[in-house]
Structure formats: structure tokens, C-alpha cells
C-alpha positions as CSV (number, residue, x, y, z in Angstrom):
1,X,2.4,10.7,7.5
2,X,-1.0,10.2,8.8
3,X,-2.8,7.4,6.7
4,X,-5.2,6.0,8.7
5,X,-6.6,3.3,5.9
6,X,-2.8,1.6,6.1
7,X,-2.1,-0.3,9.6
8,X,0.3,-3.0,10.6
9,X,-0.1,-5.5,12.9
10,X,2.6,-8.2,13.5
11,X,-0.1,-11.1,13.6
12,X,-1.6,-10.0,10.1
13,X,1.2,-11.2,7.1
14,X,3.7,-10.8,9.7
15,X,3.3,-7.3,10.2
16,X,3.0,-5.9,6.4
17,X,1.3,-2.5,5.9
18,X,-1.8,-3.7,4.3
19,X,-5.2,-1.9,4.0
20,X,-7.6,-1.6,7.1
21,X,-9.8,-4.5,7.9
22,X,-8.5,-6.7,5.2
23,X,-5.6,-8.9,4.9
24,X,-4.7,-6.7,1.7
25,X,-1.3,-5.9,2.1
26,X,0.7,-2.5,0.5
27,X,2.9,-4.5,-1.5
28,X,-0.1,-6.7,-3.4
29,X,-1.8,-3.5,-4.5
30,X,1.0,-2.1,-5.8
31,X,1.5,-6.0,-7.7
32,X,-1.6,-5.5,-9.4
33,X,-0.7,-1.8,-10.5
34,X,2.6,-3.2,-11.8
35,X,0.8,-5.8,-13.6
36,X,-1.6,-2.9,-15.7
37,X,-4.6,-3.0,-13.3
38,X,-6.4,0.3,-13.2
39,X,-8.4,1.2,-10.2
40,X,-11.6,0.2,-11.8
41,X,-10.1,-3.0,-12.6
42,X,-8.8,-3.8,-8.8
43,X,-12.2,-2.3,-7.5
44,X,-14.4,-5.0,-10.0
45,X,-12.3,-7.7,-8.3
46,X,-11.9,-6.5,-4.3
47,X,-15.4,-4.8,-3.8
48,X,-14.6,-4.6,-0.6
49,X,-11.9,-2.3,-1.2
50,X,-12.5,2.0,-1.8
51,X,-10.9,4.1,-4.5
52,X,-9.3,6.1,-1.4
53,X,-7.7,2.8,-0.1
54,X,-6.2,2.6,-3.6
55,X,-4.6,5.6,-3.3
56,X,-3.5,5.5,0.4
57,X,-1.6,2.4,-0.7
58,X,0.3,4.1,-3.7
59,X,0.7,7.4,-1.1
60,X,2.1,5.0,1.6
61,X,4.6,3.5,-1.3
62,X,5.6,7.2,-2.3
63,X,6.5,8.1,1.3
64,X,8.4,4.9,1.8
65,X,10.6,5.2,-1.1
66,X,11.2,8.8,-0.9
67,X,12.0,8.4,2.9
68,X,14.3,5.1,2.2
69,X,16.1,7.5,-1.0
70,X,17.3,9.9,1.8
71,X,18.3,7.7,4.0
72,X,21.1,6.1,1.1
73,X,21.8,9.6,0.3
74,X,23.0,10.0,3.9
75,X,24.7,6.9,4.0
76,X,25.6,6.1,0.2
């Protein structure tokens, strides 16, 4: 799963996937999606951030939780 706009690095918020060249982690965009952000909305307030890092987040999520549901299927 070839995203390159999500990266880790264990120095940066101790190695959470966050968005490229920020210190915006996976988890905090999908925080402000929970909290009834639209894309416009996140993109007013992070101008630094793209629609296309938006959605590499919520693709990144997808792929996380669909990977973690098979591996409790196999185990569960």
C-alpha cells in the first residue's frame, strides 16, 4: 500500500503515521473528521495541508482497519 504522503519516523510523535513534512499525525485527521470537519473546513485551518493528503490519511485508516479485521478473523 503505496502512500507516499504518510511516513513514520520514530523521532516524529514517537513514530505515528502522520502526513509528510508536518507533524500532522493519521490519527488527528481522522479526530477532526470524527468531530464533523469537512475537507474544506480542515483545509481553511492547515493551509499547509492538500485535499490529496486528506484522503491518503482516511485511505491509510481504511487499509489499517481492514488489515487489523483479518488478522482477528484469523485469530478470533
Amino acid at each position: 500500500m503505496p502512500l507516499k504522503q504518510i511516513v513514520s519516523n520514530p523521532k516524529i510523535l514517537s513514530g505515528k503515521p502522520i502526513i509528510k513534512g508536518t507533524r500532522i499525525s493519521v490519527e488527528f485527521i481522522l479526530e477532526l473528521v470524527r468531530s464533523g470537519m469537512s475537507t474544506a473546513d480542515i483545509l481553511s485551518q492547515y493551509s499547509h495541508l492538500k485535499k490529496s493528503d486528506i484522503q491518503a490519511a482516511l485511505t491509510f485508516a481504511k487499509y489499517a482497519v481492514s488489515r487489523e479485521e483479518r488478522i482477528l478473523m484469523k485469530t478470533g
